[in-house]
Backbone as ProteinMPNN parsed JSONL, in Angstrom:
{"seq_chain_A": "XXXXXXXXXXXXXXXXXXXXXXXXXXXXXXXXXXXXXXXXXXXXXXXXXXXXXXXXXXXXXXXXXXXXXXXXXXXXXXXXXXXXXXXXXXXXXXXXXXXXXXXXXXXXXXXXXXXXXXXXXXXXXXXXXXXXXXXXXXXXXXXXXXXXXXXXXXXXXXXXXXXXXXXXXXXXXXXXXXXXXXXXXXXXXXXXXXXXXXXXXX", "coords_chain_A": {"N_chain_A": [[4.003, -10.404, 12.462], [4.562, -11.604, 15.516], [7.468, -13.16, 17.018], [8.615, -13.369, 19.416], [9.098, -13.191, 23.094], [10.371, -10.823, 23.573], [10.133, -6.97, 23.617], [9.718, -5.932, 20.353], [12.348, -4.33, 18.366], [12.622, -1.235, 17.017], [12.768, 0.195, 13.72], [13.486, 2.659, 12.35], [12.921, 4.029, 9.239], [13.839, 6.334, 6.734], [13.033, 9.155, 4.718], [13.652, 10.027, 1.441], [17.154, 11.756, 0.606], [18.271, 12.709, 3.141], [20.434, 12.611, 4.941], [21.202, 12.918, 7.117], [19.922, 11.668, 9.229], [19.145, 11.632, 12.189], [18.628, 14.389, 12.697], [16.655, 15.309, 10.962], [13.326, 15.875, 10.153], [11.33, 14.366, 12.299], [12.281, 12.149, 13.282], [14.704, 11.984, 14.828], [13.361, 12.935, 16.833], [11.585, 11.105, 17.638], [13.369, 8.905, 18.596], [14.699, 9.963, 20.523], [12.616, 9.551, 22.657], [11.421, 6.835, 22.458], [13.8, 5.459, 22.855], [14.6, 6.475, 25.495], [12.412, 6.995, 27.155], [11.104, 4.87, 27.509], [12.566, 2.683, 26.677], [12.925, 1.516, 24.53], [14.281, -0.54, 22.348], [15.492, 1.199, 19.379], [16.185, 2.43, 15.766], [18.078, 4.455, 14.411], [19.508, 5.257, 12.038], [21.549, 6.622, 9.8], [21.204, 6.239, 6.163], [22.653, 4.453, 3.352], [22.909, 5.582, 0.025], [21.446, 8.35, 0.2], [20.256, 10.096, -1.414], [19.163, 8.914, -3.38], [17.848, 6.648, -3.045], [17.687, 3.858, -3.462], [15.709, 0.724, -4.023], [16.937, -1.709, -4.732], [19.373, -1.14, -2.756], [18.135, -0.104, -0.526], [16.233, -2.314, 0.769], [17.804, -4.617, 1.284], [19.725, -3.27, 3.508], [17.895, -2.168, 5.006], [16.936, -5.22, 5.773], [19.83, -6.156, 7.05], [20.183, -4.468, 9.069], [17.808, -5.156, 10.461], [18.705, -8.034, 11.051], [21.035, -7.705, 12.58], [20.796, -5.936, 15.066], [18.469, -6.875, 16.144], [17.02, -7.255, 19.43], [16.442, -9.758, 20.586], [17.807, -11.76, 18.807], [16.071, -12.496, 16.887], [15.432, -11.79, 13.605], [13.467, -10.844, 12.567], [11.44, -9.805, 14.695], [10.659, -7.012, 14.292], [9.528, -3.489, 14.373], [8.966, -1.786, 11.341], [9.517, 1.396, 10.773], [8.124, 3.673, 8.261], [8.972, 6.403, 6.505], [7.75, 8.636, 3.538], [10.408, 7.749, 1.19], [10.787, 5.676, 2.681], [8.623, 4.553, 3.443], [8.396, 3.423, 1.345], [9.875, 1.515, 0.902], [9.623, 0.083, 2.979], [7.637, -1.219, 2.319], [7.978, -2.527, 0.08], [9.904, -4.626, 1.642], [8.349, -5.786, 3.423], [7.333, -7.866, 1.289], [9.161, -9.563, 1.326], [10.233, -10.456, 3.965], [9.439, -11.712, 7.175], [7.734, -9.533, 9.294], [6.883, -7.811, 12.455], [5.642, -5.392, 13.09], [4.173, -2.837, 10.958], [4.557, 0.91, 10.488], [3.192, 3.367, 8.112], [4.128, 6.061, 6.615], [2.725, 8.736, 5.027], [2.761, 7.469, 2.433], [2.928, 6.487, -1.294], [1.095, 5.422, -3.559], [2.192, 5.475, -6.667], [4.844, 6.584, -9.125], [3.998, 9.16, -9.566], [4.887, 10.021, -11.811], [7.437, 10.976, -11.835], [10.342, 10.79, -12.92], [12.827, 10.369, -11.438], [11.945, 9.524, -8.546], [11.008, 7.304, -10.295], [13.262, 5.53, -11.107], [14.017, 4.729, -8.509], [13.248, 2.424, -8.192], [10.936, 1.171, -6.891], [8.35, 1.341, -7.796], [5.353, 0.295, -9.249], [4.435, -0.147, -12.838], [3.177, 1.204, -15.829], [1.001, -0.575, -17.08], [2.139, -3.742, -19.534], [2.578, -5.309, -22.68], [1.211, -7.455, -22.998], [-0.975, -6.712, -21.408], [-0.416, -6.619, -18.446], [0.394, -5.226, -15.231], [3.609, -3.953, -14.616], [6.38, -4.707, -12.146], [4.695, -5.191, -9.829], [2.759, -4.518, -7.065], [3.33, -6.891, -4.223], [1.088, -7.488, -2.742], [-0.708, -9.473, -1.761], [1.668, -10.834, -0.396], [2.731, -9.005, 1.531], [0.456, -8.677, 3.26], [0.528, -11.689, 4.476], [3.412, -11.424, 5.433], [3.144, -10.034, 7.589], [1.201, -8.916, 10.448], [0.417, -6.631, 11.273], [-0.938, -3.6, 10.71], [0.216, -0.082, 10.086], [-1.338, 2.966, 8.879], [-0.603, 6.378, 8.041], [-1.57, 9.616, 6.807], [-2.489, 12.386, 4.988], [-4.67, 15.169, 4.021], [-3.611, 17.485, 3.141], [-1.377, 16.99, 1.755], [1.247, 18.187, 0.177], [2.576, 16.791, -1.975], [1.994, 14.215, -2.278], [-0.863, 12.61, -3.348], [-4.264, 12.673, -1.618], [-5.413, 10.371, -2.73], [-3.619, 8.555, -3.673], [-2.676, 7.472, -1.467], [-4.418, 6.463, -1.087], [-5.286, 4.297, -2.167], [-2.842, 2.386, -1.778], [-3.902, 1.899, 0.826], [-6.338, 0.654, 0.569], [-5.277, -1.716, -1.266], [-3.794, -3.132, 0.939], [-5.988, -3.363, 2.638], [-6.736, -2.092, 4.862], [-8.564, -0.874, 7.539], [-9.483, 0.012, 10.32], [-6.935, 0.723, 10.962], [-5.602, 2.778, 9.256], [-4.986, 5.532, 8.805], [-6.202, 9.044, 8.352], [-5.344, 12.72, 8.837], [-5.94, 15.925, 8.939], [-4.227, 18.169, 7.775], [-1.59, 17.949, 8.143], [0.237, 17.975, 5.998], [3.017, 16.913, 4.624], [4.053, 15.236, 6.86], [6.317, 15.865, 7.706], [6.825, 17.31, 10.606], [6.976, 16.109, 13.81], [4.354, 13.677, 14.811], [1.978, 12.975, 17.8], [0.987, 10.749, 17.241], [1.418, 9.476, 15.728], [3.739, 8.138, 17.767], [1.838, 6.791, 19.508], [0.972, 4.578, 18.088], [3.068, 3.017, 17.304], [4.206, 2.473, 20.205], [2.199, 1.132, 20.765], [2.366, -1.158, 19.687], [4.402, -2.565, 20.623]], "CA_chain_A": [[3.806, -11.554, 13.338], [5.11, -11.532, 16.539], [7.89, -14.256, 17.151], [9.435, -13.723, 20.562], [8.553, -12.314, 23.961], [11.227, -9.349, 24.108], [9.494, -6.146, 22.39], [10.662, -5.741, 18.639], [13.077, -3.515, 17.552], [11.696, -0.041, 16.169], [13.79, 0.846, 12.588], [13.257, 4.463, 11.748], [13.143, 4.452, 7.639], [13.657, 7.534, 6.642], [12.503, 9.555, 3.309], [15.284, 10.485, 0.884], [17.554, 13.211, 1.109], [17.988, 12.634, 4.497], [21.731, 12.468, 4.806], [21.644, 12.899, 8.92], [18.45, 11.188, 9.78], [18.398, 11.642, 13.342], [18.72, 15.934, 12.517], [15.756, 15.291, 9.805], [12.472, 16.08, 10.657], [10.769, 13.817, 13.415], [12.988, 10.812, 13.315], [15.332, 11.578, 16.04], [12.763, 12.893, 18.624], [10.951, 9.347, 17.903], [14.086, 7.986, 18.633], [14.68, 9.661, 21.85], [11.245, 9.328, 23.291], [11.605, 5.83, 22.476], [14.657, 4.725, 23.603], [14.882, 7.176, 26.706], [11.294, 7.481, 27.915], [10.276, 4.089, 27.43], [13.417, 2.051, 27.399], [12.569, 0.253, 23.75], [15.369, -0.046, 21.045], [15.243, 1.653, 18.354], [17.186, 2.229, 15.196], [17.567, 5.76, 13.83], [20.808, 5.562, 11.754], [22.017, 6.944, 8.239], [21.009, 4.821, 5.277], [23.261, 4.46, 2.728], [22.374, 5.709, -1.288], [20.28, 9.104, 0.845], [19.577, 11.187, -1.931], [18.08, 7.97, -4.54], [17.152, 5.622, -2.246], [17.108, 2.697, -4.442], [15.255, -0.286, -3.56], [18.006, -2.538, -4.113], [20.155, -0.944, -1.733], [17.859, 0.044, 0.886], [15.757, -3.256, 0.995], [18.757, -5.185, 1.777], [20.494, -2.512, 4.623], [17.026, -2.677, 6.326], [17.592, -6.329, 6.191], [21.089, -5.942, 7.732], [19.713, -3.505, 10.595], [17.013, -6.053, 11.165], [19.839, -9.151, 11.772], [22.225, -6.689, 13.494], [20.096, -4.878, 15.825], [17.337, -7.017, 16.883], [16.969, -7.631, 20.923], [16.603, -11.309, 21.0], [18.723, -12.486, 17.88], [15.729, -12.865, 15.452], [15.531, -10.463, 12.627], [11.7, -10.783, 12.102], [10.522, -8.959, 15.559], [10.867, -5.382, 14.164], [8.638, -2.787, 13.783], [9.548, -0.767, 10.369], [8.453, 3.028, 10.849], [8.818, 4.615, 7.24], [8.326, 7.193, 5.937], [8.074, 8.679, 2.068], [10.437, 6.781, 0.347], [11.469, 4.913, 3.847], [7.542, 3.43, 3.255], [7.837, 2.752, -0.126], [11.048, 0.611, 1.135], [9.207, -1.175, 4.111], [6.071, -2.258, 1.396], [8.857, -4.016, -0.625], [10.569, -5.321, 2.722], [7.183, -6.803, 3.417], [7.236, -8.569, 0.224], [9.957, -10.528, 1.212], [10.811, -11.233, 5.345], [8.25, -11.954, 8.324], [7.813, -8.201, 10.004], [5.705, -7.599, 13.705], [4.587, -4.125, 12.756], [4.706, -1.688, 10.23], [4.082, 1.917, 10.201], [3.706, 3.766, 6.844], [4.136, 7.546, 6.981], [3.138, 9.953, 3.643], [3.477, 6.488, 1.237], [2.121, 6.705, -2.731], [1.363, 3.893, -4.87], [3.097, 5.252, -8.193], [5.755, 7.534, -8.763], [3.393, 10.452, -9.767], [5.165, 10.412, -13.371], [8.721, 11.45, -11.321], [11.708, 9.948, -13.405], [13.42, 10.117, -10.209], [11.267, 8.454, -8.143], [10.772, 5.533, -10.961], [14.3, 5.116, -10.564], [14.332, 4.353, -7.576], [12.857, 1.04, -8.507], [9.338, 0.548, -5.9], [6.792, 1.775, -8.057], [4.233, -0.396, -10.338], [4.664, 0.579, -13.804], [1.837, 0.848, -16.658], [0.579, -2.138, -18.214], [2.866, -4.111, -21.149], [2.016, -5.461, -24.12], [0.04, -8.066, -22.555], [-1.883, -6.123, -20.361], [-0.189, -6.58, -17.026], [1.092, -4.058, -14.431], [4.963, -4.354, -14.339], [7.152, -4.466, -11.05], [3.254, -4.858, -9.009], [2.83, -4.269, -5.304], [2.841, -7.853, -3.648], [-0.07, -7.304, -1.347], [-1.152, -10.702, -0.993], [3.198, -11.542, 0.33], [2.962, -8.197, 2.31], [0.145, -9.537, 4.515], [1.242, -12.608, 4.817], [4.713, -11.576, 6.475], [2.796, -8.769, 8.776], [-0.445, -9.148, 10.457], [-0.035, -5.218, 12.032], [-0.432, -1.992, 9.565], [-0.632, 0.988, 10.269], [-0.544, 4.196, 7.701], [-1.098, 7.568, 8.122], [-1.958, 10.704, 5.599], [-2.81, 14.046, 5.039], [-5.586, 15.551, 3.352], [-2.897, 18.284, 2.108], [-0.104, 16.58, 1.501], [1.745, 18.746, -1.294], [3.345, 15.716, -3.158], [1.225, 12.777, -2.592], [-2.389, 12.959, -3.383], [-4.701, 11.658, -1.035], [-6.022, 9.129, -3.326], [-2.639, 7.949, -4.348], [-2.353, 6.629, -0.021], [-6.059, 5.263, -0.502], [-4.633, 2.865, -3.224], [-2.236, 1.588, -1.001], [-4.982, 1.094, 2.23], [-6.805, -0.668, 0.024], [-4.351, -3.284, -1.695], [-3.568, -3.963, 1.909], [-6.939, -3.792, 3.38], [-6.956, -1.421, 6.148], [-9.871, -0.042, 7.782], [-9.298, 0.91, 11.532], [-5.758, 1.269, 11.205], [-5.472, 3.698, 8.358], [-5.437, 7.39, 9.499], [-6.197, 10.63, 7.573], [-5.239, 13.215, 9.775], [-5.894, 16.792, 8.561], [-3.474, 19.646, 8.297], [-0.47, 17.442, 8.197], [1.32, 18.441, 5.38], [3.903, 15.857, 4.779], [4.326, 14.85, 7.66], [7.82, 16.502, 8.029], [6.415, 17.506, 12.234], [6.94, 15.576, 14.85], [2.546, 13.574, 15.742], [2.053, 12.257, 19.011], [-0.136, 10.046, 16.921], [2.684, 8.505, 15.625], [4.094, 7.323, 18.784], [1.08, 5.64, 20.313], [0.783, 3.657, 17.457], [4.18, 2.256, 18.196], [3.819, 1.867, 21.454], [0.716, -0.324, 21.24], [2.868, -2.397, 18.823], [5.965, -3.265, 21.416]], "C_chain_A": [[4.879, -11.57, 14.41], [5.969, -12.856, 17.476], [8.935, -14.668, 18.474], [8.814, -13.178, 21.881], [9.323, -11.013, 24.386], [10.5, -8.386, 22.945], [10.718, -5.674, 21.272], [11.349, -4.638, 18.806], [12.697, -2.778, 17.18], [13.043, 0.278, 15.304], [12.884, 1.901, 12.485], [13.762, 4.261, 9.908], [13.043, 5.661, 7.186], [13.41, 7.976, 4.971], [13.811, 10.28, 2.833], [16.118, 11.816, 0.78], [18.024, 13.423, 2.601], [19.149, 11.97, 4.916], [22.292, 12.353, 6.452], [20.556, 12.756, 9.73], [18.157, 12.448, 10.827], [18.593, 13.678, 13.743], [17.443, 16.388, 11.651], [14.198, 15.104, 10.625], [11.879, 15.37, 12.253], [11.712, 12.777, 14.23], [13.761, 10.852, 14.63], [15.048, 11.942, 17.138], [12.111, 11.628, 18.9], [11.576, 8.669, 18.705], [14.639, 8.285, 20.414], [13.799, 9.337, 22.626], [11.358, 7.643, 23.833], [12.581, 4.809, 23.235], [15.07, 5.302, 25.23], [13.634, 7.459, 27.646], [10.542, 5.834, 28.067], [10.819, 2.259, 26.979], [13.106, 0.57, 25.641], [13.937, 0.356, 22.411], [14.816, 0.556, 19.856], [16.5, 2.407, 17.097], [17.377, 3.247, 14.415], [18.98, 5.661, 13.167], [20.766, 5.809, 10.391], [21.66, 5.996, 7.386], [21.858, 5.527, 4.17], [22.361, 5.064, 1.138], [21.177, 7.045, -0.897], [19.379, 9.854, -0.442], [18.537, 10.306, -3.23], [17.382, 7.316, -3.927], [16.702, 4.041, -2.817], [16.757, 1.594, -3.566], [16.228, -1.188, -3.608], [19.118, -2.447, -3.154], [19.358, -0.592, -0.328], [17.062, -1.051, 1.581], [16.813, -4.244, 2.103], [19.459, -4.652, 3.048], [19.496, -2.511, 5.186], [16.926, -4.057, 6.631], [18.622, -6.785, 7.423], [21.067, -5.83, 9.166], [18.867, -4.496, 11.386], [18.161, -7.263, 11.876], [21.182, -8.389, 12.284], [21.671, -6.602, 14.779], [19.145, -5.93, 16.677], [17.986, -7.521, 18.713], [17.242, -9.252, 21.021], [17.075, -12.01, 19.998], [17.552, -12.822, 16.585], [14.71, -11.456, 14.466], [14.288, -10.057, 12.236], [11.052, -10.506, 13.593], [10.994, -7.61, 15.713], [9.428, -4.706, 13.806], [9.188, -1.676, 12.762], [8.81, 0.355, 10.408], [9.014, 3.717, 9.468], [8.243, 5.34, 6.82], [8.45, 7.776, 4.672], [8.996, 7.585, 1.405], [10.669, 5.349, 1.531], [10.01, 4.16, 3.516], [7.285, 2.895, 2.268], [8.708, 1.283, 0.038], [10.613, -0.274, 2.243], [7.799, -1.908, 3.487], [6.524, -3.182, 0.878], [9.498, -4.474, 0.333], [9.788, -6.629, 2.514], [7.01, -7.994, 2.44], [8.115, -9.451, 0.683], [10.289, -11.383, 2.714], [9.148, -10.813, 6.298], [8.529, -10.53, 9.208], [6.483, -8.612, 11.496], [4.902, -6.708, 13.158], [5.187, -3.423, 11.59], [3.732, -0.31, 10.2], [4.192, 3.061, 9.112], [3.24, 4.976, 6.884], [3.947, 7.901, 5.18], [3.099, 8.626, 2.466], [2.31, 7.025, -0.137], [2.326, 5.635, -3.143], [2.138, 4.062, -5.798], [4.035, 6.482, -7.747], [5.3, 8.734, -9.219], [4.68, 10.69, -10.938], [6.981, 11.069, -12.821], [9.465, 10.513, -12.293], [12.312, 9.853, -12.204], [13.291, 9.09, -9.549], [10.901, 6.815, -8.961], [12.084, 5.268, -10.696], [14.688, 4.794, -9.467], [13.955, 2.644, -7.435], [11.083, -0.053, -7.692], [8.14, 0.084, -6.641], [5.968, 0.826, -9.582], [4.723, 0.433, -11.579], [3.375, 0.149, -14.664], [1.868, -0.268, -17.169], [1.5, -2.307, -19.45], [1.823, -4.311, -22.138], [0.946, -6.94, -23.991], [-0.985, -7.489, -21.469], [-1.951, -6.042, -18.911], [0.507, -5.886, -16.502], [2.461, -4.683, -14.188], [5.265, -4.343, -13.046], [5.691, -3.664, -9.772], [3.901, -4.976, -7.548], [2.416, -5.915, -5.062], [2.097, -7.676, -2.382], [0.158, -8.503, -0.735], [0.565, -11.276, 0.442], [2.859, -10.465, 1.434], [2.201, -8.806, 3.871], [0.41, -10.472, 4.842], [1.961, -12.961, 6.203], [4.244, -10.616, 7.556], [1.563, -8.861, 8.643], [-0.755, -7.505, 10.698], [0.38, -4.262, 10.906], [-0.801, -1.066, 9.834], [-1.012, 2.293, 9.101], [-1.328, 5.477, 7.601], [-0.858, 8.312, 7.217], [-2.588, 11.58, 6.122], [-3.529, 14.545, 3.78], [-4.682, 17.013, 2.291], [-1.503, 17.834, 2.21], [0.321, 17.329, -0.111], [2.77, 18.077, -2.546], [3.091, 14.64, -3.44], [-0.254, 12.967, -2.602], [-3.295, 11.938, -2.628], [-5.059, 10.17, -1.682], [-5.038, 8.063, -3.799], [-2.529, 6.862, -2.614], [-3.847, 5.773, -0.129], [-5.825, 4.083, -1.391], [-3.823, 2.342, -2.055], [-3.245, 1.272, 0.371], [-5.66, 0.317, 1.566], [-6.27, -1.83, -0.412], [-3.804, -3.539, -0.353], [-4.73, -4.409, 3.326], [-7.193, -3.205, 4.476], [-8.405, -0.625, 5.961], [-9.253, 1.116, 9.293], [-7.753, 1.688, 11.752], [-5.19, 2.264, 9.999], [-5.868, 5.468, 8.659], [-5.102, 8.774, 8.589], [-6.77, 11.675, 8.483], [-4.931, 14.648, 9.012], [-5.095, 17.68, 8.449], [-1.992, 19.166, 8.544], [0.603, 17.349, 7.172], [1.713, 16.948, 4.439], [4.371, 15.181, 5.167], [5.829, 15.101, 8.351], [7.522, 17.241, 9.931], [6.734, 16.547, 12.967], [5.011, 15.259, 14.786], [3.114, 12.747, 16.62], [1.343, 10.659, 18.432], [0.306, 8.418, 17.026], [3.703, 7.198, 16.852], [2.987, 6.05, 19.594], [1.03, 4.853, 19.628], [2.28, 2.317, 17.258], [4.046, 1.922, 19.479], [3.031, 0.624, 21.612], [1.397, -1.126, 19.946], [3.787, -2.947, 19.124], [5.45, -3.943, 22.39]], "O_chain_A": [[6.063, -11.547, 14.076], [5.406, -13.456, 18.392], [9.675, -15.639, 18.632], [7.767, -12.58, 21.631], [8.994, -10.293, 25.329], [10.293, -8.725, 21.78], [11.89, -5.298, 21.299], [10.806, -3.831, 19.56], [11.824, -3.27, 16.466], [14.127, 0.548, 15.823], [11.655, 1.864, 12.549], [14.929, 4.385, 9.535], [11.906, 6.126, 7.268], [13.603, 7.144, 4.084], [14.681, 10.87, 3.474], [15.543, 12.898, 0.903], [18.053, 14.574, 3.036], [19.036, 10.796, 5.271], [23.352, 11.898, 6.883], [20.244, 13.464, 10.687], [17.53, 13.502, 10.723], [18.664, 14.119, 14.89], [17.143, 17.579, 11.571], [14.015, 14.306, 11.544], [12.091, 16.013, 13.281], [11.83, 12.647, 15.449], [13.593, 9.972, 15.475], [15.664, 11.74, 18.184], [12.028, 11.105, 20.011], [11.02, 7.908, 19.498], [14.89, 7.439, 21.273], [14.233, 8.656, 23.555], [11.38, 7.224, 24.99], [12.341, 3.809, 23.911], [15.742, 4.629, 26.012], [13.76, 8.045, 28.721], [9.503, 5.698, 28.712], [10.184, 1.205, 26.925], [13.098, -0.661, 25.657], [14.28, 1.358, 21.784], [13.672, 0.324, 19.466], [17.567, 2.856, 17.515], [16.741, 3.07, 13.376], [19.82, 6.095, 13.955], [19.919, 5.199, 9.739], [21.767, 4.833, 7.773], [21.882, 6.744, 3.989], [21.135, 4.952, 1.169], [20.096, 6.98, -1.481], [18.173, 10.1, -0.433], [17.563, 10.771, -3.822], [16.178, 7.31, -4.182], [15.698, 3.36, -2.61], [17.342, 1.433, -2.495], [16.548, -1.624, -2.502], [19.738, -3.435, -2.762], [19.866, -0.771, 0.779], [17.026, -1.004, 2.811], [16.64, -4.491, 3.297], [19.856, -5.553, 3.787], [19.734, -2.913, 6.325], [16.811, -4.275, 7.837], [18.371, -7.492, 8.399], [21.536, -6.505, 10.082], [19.021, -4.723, 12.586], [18.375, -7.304, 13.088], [22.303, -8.887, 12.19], [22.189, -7.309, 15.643], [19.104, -5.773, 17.898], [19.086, -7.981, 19.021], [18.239, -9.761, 21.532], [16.793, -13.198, 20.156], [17.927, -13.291, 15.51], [13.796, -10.658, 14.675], [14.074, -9.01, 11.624], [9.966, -11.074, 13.711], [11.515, -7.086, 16.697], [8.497, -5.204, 13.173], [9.809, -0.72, 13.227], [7.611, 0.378, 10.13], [10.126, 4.244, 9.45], [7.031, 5.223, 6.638], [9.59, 7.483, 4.311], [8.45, 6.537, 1.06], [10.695, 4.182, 1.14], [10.198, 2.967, 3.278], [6.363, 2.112, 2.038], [8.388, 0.219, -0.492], [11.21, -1.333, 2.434], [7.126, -2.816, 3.975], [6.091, -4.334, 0.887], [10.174, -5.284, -0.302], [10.012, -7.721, 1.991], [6.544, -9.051, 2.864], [7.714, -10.555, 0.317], [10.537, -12.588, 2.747], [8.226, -10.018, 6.117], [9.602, -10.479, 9.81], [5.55, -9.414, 11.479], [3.754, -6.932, 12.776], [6.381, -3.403, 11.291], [2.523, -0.328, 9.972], [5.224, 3.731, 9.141], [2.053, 5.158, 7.153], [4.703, 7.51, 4.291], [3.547, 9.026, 1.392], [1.274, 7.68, -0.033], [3.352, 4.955, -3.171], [2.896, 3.134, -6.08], [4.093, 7.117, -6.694], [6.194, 9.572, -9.34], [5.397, 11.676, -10.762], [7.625, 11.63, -13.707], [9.031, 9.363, -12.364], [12.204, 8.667, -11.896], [13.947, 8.05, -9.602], [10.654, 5.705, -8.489], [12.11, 4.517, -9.722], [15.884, 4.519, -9.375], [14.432, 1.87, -6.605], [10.524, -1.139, -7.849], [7.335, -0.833, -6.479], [6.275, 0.969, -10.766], [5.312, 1.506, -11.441], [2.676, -0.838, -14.436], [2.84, -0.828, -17.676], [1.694, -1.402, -20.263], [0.731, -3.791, -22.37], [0.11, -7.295, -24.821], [-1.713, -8.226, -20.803], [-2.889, -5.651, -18.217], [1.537, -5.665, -17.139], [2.547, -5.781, -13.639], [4.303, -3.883, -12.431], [5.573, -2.576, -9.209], [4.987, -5.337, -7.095], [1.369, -6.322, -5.566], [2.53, -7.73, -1.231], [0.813, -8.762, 0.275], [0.533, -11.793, 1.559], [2.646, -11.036, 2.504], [2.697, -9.168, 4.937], [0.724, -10.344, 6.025], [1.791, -13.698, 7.174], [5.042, -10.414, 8.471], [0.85, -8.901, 7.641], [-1.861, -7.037, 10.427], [1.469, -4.108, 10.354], [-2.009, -0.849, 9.925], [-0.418, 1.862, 8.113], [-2.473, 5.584, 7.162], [0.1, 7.962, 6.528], [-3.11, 11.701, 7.23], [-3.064, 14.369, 2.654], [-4.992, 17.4, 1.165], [-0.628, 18.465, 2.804], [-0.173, 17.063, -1.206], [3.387, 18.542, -3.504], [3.534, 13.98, -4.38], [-0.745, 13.585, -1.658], [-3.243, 10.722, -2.811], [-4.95, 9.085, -1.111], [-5.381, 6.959, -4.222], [-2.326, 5.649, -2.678], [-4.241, 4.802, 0.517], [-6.28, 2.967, -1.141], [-4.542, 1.724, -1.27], [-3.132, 0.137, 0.834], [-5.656, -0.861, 1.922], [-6.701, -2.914, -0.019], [-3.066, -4.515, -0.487], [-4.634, -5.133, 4.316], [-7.967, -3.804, 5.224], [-9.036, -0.102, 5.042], [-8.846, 2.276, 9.35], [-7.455, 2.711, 12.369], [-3.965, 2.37, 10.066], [-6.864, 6.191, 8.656], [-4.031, 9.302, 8.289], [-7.932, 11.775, 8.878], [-3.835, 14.732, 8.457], [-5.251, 18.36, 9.463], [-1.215, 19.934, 9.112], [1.676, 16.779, 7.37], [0.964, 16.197, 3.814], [5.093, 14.382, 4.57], [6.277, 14.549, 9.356], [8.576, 17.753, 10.307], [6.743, 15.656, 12.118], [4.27, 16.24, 14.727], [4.134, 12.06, 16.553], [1.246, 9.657, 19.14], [0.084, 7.327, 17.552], [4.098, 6.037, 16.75], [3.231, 4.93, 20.044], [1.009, 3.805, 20.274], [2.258, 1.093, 17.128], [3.672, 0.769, 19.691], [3.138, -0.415, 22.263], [0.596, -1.743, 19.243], [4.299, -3.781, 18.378], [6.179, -4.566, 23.162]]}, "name": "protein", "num_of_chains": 1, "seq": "XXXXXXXXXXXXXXXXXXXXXXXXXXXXXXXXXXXXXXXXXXXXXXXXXXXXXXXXXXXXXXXXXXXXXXXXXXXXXXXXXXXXXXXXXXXXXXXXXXXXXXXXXXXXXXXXXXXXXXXXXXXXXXXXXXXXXXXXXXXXXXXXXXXXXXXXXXXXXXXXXXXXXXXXXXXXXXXXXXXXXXXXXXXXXXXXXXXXXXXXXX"}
């Protein structure tokens, strides 16, 4: 939701491991394009905890970035661009503060059975002993705080299975803005795709 007239803020979330972002795959040509071709801020910097990425630490430091960074002083006209775990970390954002846009690169609903990845703290867990999904995806909060979604995938993605990103378009309801874009891997490239869809969200 869009709460000022200066265009939002673009955060760059980045996927873990990723110890010098703006050297890490796409992130810091986004970032020049963005801020040098088209004159929009944008926020490509190191996140703390790179190689776990825990949700309690990176929830909160995109917080931070948001009331640091933004253009016109309020922390809710950003657009979060994340990607792998950087989108698992802007689904639980959503859950909690009023966002403009979000763009979700490569994301998975579960942690595909990773100990790792459950540790990191995002991911739904199997049903208890009453029959309910632990630590669930708040859809219903996500839309809520963000009317704009975007989220792109890859038909060969070698670590997330398509069907694992069609769970997440569905618990948030996308149709037009949901893109499965062939031959994209992981998304570790530089898409142009990527950018327009920012663009038409500043």
């Amino acid at each position: 939701m869009k709460t000022a007239s200066l265009p939002p803020t673009v955060i760059i979330c980045p996927g873990n491991g990723c110890s010098q972002i703006r050297r890490s795959n796409w992130y810091g040509r986004l970032y020049d394009i963005l801020t040098q071709k088209h004159n929009i801020q944008c926020i490509c910097e190191d996140f703390p905890d790179p190689l776990d990425a825990k949700r309690d630490i990176w929830v909160p430091h995109m917080r931070s970035l948001a009331e640091k960074h933004t253009t016109d002083t309020d922390p809710n006209n950003i657009i979060l661009v994340g990607h792998s775990s950087g989108a698992q970390a802007a689904l639980r954002y959503a859950e909690l503060y009023p966002v403009h846009g979000i763009v979700l690169v490569s994301a998975t609903y579960s942690d595909l059975g990773d100990a790792h990845e459950r540790a990191s703290g995002y991911y739904p867990q199997p049903k208890n002993s009453n029959g309910e999904e632990t630590n669930p995806y708040l859809f219903d909060e996500m839309r809520c705080n963000c009317n704009n979604w975007h989220q792109f995938h890859s038909d060969d993605d070698p670590f997330i299975p398509l069907h694992e990103a069609e769970r997440i378009r569905d618990g948030l309801g996308l149709k037009d803005t949901y893109y499965m874009l062939p031959g994209r891997s992981h998304y570790f490239d530089y898409s142009p795709e990527l950018l327009d869809v920012v663009l038409s969200l500043c």
